[in-house]
Backbone bond lengths (Angstrom), bond angles and torsions (degrees), N, CA, C in turn:
res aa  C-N    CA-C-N  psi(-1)  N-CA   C-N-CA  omega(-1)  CA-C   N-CA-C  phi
1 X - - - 1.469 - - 1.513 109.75 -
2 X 0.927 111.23 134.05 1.932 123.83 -175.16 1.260 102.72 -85.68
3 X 1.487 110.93 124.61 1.175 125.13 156.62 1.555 136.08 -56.01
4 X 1.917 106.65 105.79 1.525 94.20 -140.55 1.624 113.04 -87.52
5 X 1.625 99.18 25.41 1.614 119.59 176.27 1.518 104.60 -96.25
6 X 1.558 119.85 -10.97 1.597 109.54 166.14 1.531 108.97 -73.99
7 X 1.543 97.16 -146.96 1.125 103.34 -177.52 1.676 103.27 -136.21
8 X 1.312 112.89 134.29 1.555 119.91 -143.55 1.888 89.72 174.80
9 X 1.308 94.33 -152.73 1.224 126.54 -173.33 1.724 114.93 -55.29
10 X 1.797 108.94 -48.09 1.237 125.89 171.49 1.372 115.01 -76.29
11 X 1.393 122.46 -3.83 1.769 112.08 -161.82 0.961 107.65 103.78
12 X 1.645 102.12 178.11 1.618 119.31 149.79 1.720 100.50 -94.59
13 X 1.497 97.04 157.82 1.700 114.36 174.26 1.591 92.32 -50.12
14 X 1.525 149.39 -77.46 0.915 161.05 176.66 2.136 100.73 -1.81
15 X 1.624 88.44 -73.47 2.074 88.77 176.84 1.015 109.44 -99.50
16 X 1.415 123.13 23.84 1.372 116.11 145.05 1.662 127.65 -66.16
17 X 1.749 99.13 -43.25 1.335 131.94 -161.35 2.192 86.21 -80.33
18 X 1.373 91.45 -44.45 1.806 97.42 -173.38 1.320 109.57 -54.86
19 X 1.943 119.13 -47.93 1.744 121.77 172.31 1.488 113.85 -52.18
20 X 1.839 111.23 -37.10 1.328 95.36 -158.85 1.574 120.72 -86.42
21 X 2.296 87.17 -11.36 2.013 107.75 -175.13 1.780 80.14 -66.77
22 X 1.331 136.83 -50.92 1.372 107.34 -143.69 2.026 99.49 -99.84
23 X 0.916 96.14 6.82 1.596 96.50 168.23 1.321 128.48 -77.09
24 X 1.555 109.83 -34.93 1.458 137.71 173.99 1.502 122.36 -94.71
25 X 1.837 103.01 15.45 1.611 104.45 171.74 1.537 106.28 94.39
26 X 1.733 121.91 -18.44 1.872 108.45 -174.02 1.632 95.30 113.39
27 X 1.375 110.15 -85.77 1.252 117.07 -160.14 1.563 130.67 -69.96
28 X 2.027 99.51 -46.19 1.148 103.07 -155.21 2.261 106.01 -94.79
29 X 1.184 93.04 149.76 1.593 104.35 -148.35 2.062 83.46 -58.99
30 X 1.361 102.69 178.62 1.437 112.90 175.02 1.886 102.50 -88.79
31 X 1.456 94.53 140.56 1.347 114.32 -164.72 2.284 112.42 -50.78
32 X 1.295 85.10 106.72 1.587 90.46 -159.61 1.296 115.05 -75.78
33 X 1.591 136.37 150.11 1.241 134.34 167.27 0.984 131.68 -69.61
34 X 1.842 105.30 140.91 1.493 122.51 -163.58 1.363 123.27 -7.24
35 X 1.559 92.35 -52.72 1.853 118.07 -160.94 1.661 107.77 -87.76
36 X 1.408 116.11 0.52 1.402 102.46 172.96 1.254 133.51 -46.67
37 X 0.975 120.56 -167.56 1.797 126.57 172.73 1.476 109.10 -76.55
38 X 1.250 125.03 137.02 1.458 114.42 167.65 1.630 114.26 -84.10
39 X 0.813 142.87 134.13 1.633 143.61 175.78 1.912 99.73 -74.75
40 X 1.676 97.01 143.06 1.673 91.76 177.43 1.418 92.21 -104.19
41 X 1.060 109.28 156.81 1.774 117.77 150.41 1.639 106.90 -63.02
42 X 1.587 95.93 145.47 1.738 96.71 176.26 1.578 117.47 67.10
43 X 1.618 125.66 -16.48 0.960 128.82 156.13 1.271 124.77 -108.05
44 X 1.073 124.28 -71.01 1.832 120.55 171.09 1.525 118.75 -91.79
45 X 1.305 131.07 -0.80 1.416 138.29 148.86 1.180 120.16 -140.37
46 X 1.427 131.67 163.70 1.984 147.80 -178.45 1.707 83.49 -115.96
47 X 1.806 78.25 123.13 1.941 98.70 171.13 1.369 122.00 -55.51
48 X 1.605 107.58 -34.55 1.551 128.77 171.89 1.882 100.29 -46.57
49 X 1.307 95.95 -76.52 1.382 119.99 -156.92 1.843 105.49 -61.84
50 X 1.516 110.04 -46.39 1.430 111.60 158.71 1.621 134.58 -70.03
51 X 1.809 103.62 -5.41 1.382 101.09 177.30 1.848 98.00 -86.49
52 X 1.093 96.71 -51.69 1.815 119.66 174.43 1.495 104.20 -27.28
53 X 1.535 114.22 -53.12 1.309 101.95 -150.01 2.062 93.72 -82.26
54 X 1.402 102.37 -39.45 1.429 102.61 177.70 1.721 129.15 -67.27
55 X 1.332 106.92 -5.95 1.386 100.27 171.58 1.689 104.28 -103.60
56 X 1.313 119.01 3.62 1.720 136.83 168.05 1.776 87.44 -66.94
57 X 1.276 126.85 -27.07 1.636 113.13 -140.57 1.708 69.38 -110.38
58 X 1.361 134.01 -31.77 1.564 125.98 -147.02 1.624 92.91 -90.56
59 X 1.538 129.05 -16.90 1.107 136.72 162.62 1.294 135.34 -48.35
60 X 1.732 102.14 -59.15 1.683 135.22 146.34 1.574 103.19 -39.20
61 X 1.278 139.27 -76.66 1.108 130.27 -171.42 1.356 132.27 -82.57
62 X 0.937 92.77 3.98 2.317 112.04 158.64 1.652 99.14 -99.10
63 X 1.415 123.58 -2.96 0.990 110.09 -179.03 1.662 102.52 -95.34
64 X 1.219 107.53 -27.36 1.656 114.12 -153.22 1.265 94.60 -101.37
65 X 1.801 128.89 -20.04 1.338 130.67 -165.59 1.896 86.51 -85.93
66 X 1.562 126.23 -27.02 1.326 121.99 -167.32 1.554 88.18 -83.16
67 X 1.177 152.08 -67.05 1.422 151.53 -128.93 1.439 93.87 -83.48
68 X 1.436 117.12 -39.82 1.788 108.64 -167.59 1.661 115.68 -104.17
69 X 1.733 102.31 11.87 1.392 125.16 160.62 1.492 95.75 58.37
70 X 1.168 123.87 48.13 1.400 125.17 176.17 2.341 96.38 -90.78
71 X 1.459 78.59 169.46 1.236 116.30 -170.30 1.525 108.00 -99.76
72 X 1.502 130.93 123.78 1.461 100.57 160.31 1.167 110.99 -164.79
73 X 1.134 139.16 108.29 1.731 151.04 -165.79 1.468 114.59 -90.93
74 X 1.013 117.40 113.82 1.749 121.05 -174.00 2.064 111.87 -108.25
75 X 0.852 104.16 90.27 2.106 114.99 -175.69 1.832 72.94 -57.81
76 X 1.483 101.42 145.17 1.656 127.28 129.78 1.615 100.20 -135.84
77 X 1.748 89.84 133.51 1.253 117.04 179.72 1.868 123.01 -133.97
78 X 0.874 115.95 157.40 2.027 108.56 -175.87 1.402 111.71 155.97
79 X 1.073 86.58 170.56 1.707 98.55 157.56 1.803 129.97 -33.23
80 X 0.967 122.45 128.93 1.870 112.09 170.85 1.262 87.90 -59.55
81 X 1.346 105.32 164.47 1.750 129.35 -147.28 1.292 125.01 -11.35
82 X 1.685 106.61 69.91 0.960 141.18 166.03 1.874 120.10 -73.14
83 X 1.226 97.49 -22.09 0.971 94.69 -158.07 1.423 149.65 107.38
84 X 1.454 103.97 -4.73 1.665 122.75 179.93 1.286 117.93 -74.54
85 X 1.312 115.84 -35.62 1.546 112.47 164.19 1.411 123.46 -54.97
86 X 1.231 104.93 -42.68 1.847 106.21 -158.86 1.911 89.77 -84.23
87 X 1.366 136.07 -10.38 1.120 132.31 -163.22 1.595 96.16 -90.69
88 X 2.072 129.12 -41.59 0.713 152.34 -164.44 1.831 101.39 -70.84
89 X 1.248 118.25 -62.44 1.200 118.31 136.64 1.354 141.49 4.75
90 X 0.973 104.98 -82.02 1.604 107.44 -169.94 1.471 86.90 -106.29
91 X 1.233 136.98 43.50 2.029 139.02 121.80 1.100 103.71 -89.68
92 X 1.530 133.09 -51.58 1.304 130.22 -165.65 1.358 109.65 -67.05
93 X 1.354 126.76 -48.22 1.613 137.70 -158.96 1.015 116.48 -31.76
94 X 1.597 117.76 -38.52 1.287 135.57 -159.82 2.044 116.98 -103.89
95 X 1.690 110.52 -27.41 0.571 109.77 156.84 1.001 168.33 -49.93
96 X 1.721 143.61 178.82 1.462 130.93 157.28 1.443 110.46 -91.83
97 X 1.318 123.00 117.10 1.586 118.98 -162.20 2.045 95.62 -74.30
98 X 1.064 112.52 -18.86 1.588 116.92 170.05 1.558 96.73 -60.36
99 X 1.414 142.86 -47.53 1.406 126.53 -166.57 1.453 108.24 -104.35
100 X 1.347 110.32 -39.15 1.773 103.67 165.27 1.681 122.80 -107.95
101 X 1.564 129.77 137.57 1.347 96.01 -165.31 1.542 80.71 -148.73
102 X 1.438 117.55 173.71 1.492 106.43 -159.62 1.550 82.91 -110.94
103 X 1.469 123.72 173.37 2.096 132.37 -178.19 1.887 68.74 -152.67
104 X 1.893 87.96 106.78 1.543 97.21 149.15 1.714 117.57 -118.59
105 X 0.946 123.65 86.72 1.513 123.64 -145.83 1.697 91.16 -66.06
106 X 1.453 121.93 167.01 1.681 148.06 -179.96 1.385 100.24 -103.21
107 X 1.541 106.08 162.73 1.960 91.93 -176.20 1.659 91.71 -67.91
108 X 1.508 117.62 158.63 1.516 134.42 162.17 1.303 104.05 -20.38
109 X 1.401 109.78 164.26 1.515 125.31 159.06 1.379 116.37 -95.58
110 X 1.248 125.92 175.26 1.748 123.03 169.94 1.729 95.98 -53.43
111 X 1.363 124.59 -52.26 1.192 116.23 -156.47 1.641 116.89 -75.58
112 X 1.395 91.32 -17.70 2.001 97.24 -170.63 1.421 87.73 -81.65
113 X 1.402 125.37 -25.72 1.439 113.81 -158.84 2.003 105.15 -80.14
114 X 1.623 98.94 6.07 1.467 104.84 -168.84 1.311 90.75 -111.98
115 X 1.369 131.79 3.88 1.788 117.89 165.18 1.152 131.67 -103.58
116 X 1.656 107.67 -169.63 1.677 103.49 153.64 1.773 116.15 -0.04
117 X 0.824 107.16 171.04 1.429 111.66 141.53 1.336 115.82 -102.38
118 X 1.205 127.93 -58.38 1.628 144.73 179.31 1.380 100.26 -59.61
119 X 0.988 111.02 -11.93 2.025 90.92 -165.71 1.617 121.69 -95.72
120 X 0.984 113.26 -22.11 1.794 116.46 129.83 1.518 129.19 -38.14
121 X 1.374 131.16 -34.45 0.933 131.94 152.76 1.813 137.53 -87.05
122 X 1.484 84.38 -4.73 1.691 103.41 -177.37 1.811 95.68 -78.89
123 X 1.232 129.28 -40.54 1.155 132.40 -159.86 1.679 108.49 -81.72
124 X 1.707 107.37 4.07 1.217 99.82 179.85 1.802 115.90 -132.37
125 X 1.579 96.75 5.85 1.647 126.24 137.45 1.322 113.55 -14.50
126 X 1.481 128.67 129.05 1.787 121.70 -177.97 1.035 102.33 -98.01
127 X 1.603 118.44 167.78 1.572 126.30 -178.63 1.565 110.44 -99.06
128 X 1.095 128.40 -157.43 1.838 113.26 -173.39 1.606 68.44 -87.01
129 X 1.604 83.10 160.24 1.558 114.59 -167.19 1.009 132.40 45.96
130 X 1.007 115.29 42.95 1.374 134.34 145.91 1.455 151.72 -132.38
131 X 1.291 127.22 137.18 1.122 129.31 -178.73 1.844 121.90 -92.56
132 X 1.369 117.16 140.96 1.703 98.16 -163.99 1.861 90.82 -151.70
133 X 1.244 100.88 116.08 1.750 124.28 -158.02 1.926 90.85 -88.40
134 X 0.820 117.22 96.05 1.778 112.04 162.39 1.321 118.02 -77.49
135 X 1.851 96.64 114.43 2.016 90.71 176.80 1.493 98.92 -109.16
136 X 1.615 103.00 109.09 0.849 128.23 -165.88 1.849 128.87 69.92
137 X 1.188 146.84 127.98 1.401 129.00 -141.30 1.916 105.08 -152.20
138 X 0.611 95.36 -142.16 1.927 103.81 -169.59 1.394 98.51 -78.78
139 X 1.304 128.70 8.59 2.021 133.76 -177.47 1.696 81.82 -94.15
140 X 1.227 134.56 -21.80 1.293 116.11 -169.18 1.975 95.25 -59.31
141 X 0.470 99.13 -15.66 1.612 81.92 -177.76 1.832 114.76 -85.17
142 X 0.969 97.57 -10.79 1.504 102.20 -176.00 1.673 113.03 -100.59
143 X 1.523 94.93 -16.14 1.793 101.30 174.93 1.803 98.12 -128.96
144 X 0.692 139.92 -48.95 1.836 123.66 -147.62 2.034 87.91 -85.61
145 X 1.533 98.28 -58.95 1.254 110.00 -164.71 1.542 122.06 -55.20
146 X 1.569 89.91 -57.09 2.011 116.62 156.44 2.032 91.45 -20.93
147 X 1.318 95.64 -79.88 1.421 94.43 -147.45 1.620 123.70 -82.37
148 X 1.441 101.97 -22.44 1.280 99.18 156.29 1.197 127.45 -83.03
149 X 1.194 128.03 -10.38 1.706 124.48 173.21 1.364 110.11 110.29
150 X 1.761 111.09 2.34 1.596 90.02 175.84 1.640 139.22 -84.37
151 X 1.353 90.00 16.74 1.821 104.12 -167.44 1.832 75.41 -114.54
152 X 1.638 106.78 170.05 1.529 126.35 163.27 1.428 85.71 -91.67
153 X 1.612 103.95 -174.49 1.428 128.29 -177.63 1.608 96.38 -79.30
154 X 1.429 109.96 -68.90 1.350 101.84 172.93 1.638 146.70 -4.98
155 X 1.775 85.26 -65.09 1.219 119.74 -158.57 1.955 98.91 -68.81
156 X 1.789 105.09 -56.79 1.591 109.45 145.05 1.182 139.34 -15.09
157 X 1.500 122.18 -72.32 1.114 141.06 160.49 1.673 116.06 -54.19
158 X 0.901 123.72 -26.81 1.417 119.52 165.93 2.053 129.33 -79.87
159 X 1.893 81.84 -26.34 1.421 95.27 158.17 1.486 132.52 -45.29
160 X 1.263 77.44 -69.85 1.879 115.56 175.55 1.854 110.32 -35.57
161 X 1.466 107.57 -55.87 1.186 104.05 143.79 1.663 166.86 -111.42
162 X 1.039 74.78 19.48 1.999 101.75 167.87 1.210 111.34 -82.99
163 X 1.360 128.52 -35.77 1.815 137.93 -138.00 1.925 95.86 -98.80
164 X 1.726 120.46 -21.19 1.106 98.61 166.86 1.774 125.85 -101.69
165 X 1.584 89.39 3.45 1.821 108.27 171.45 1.451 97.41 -80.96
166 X 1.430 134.02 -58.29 1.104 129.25 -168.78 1.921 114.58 -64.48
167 X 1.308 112.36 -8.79 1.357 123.32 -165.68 1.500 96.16 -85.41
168 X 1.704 103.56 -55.76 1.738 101.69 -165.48 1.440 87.84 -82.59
169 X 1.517 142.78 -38.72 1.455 99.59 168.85 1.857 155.62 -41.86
170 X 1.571 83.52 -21.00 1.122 103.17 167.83 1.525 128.23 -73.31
171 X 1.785 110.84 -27.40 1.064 130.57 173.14 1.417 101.13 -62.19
172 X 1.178 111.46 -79.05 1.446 137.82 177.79 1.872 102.54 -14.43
173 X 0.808 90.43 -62.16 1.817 103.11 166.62 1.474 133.35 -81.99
174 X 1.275 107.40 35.75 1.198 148.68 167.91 1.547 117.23 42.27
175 X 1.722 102.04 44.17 1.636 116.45 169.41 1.582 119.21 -91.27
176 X 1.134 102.44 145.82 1.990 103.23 -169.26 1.629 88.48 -86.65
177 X 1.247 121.22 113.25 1.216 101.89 177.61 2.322 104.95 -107.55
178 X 1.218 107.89 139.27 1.570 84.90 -170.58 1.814 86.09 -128.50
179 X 1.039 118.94 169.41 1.620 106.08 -162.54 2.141 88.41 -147.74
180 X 1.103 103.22 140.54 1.278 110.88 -166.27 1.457 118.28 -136.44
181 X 1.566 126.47 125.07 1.935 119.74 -162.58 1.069 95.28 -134.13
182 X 1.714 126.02 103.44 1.391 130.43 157.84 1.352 116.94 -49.42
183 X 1.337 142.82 90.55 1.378 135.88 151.55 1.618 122.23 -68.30
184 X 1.671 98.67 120.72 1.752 102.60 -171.33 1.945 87.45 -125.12
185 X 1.309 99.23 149.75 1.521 106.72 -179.89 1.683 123.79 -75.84
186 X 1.019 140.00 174.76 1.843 133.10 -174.50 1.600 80.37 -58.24
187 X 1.308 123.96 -53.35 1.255 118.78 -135.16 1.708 112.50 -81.78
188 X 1.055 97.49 -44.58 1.674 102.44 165.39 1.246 119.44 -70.36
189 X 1.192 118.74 -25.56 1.645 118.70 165.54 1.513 120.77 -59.31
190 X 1.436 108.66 -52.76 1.340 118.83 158.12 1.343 125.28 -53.43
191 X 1.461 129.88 -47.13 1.569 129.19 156.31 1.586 129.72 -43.04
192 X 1.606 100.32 -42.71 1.674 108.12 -179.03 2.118 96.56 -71.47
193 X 1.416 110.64 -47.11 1.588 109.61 -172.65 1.407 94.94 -51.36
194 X 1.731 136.97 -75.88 1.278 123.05 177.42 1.421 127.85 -40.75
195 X 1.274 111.20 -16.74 2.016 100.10 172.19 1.587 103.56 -81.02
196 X 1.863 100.45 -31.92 1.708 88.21 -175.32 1.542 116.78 -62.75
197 X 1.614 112.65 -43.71 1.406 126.84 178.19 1.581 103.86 -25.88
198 X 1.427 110.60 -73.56 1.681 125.90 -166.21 1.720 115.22 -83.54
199 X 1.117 114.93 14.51 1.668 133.40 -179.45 1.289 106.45 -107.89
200 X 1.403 132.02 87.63 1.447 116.57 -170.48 2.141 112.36 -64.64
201 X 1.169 100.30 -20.78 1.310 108.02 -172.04 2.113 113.41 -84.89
202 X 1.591 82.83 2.57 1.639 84.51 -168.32 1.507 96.03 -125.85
203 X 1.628 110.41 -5.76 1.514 115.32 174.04 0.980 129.83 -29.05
204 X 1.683 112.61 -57.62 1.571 148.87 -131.38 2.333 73.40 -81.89
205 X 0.966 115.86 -87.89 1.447 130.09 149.67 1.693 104.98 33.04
206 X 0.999 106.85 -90.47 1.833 121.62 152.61 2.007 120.44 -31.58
207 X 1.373 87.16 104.17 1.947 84.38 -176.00 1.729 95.35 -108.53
208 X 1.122 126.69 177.56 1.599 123.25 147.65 1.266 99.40 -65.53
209 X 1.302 149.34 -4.38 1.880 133.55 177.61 1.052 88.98 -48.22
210 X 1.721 97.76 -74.20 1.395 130.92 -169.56 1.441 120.01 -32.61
211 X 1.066 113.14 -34.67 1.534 118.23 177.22 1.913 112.25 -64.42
212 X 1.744 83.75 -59.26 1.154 103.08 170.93 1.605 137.78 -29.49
213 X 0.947 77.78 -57.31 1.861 103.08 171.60 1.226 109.11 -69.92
214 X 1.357 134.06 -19.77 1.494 128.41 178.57 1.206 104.23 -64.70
215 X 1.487 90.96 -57.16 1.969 89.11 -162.15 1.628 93.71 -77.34
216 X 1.240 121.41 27.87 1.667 105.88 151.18 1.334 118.51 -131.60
217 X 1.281 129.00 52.30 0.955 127.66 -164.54 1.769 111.82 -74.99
218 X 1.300 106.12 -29.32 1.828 98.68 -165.59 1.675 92.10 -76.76
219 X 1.277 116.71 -42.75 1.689 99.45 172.70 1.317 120.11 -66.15
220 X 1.536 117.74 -19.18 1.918 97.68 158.97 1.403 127.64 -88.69
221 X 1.433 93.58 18.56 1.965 104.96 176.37 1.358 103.05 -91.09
222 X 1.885 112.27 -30.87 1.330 106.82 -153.15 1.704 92.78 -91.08
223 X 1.789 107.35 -34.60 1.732 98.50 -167.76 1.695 100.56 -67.76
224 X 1.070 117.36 -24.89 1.657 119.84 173.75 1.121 115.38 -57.15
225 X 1.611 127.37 -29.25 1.387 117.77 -164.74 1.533 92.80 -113.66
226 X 1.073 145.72 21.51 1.073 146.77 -156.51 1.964 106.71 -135.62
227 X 1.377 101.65 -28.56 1.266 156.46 -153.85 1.813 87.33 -82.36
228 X 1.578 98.73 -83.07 1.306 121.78 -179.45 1.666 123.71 -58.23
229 X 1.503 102.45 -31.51 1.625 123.49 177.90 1.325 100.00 -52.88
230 X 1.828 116.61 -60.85 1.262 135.13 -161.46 1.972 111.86 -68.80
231 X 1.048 101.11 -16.22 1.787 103.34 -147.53 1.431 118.73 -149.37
232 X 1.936 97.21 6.24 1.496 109.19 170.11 1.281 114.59 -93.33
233 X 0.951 138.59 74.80 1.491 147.54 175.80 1.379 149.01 -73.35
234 X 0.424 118.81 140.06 2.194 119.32 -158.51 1.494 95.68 -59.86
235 X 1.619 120.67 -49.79 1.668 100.46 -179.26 1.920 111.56 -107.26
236 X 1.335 110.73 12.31 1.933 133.12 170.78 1.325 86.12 -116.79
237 X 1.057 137.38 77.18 1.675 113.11 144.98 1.345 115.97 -106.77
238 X 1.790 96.63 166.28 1.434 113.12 -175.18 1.561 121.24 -92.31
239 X 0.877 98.24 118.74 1.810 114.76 -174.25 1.736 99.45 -77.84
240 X 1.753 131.92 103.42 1.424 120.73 166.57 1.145 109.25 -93.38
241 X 1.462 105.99 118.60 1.657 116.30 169.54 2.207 101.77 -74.74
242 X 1.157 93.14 137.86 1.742 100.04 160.44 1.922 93.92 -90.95
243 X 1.663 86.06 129.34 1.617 103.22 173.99 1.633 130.25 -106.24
244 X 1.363 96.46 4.76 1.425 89.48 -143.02 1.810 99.31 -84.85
245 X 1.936 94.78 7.00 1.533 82.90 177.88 2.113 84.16 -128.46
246 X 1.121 108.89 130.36 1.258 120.86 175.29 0.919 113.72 -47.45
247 X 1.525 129.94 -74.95 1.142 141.63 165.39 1.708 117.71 -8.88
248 X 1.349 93.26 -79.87 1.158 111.32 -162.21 1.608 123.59 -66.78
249 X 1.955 104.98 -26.70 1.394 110.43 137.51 1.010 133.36 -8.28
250 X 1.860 96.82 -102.72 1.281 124.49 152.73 2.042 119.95 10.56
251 X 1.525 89.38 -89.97 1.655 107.25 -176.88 1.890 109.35 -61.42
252 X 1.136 109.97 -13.36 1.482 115.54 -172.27 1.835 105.70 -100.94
253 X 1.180 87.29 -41.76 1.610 76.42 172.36 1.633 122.67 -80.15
254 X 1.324 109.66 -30.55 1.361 116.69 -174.04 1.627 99.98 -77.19
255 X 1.350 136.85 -28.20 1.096 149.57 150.49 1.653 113.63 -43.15
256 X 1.173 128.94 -59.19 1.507 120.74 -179.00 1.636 105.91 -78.67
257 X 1.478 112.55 -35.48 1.833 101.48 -179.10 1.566 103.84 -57.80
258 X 1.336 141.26 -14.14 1.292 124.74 -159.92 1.445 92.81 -102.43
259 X 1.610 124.18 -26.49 1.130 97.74 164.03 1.111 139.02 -110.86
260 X 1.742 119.13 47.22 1.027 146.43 165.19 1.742 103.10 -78.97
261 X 0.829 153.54 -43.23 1.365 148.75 -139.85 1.362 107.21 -159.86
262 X 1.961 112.04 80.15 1.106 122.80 169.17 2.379 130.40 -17.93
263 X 1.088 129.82 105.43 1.224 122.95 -158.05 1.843 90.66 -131.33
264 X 1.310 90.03 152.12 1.624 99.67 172.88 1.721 86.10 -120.92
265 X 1.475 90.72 171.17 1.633 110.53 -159.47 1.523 99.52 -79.43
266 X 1.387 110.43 123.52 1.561 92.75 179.90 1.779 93.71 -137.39
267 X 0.952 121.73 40.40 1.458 138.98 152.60 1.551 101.35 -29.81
268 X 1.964 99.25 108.94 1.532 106.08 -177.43 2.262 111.40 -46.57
269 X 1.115 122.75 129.74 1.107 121.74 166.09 1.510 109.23 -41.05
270 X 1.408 130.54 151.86 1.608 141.57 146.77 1.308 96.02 -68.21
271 X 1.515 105.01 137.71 1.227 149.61 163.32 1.415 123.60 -107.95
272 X 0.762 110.92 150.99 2.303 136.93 -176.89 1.165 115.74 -119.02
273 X 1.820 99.99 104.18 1.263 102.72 -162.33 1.080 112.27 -84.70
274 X 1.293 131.96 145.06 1.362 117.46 -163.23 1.505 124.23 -106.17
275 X 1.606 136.82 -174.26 1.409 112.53 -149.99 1.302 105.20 -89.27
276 X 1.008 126.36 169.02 1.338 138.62 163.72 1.568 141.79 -74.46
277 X 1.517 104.66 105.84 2.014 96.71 -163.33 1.204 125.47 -39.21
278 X 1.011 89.48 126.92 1.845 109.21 173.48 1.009 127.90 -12.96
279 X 1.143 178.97 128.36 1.696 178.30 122.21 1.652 98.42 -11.27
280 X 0.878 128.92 100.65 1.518 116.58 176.46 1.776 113.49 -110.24
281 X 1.485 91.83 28.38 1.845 83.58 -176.58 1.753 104.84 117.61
282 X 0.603 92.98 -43.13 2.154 96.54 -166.43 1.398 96.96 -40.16
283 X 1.268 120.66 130.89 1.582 128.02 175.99 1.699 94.46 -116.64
284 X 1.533 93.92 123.83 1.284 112.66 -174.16 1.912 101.15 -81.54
285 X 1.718 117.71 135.29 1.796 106.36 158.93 1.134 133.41 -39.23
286 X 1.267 122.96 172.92 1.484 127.06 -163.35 1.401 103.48 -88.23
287 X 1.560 108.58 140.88 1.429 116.85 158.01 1.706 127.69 -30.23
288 X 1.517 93.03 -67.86 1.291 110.98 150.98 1.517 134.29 -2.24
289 X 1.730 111.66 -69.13 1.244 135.35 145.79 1.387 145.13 -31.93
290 X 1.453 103.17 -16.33 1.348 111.86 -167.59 1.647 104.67 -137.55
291 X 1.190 129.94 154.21 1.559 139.34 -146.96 1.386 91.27 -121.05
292 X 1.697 107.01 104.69 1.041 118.94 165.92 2.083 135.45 -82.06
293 X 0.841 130.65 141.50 1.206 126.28 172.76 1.902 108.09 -53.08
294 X 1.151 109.20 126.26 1.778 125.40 165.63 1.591 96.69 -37.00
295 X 0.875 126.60 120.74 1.666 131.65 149.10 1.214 116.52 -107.40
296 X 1.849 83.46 88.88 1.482 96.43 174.37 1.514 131.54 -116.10
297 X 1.819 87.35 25.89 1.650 119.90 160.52 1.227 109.22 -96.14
């Protein structure tokens, strides 16, 4: 049997290592086992330097998700200040909001509340090439609604089983669908609500839902796990992020979405910018003339 680290049939180790750098985007390492090492923050990587290098890779794969006109819908779902925003965030930052764009839906209107159920969310479905981040998505019925009472029992129960027909249809129609559940603990939940309280800029953040939902927390443990029973599925499954450290969220989730959806490196080429037309006379209006911004930096 040939050693498939010579060079033969398999390569040399050298373009072996070259198929698998450009299979995995360039940067990001080949998908490691369970039992590896965990990396700390501040010890074996800088959050800066590890967020940097992974939204370099989220670039590459908005590049390759635009060229091969793929489809691909990403749920974040959890706890209020869980953490789904700031994770949603720093994917987009870097992006082209033309190929990835976030659908944060408002509660229904009188009239949405007279349709489909799904079809409010069908209208915010991406076209090839595109990617489309849901903060928070059509699970609202299985947690906000579930527990505050705004769905009937019925209406629930019909969720429960529609939501994994409507999922592989979506498959079926050739959308990447990847589904994502911030888990944050009583206690950090309660810590992040007191920074919002005394943060005037993080206030707005804080609704009465939000309140609401505190003092119900063991019934959003139970519609969550009940939630997950119904709609965790061998080809829909649920990805649980641990939240209770932002950071580390953050770098962990943006870390497994990239290797959800195989990408080759498609890092825009450098360009030469070219010179600038000639001056041929044109006298531009007066400063004077035109309404400048206060510089009161």
């Amino acid at each position: 049997m040939k050693d498939k680290h010579k060079k033969g049939h398999h390569g040399t180790e050298k373009e072996d290592a070259a198929a698998n750098h450009n299979k995995h985007g360039g940067d990001l390492p080949s998908p490691e086992p369970v039992n590896s090492k965990t990396l700390y923050l501040g010890k074996d990587c800088n959050y800066e330097r590890e967020l940097s290098r992974l939204q370099v890779e989220l670039v590459k794969l908005q590049e390759w998700i635009r060229q091969e006109k793929l489809r691909v819908v990403v749920l974040f779902e959890g706890r209020d200040a869980a953490g789904k925003g700031g994770a949603i965030k720093r994917i987009t930052e870097s992006l082209n909001p033309r190929v990835c764009r976030v659908a944060a839906l408002t509660t229904p209107t009188e009239r949405e509340t007279t349709q489909w159920y799904f079809q409010r969310y069908v209208a915010h479905l991406p076209a090839a090439g595109e990617m489309v981040l849901f903060d928070r998505s059509w699970y609202n019925r299985a947690g906000v609604e579930r527990v505050m009472g705004f769905c009937t029992e019925p209406q629930y129960l019909e969720f429960m089983q529609s939501c994994p027909e409507f999922e592989r249809m979506l498959q079926r129609s050739g959308i990447h669908l990847i589904k994502y559940w911030f888990s944050v603990s009583d206690e950090e939940q309660e810590r992040r609500f007191q920074d919002r309280m005394k943060n005037p800029t993080k206030r707005w953040k804080l609704s009465p839902m939000d309140l609401e939902s505190r003092k119900r927390w063991v019934e959003y443990s139970k519609a969550k796990d009940e939630m997950l029973s119904h709609t965790d599925r061998e080809k829909t499954p649920w990805y649980v992020v641990n939240a209770d450290n932002k950071k580390k969220a953050r770098l962990n989730c943006i870390a497994h979405l990239l290797r959800q959806i195989p990408y080759h490196d498609m890092t825009p080429v450098e360009i030469e910018v070219p010179p600038r037309q000639e001056d041929t006379g044109y006298k531009r209006p007066k400063r004077s003339n035109q309404r400048f911004v206060p510089e009161v930096y």
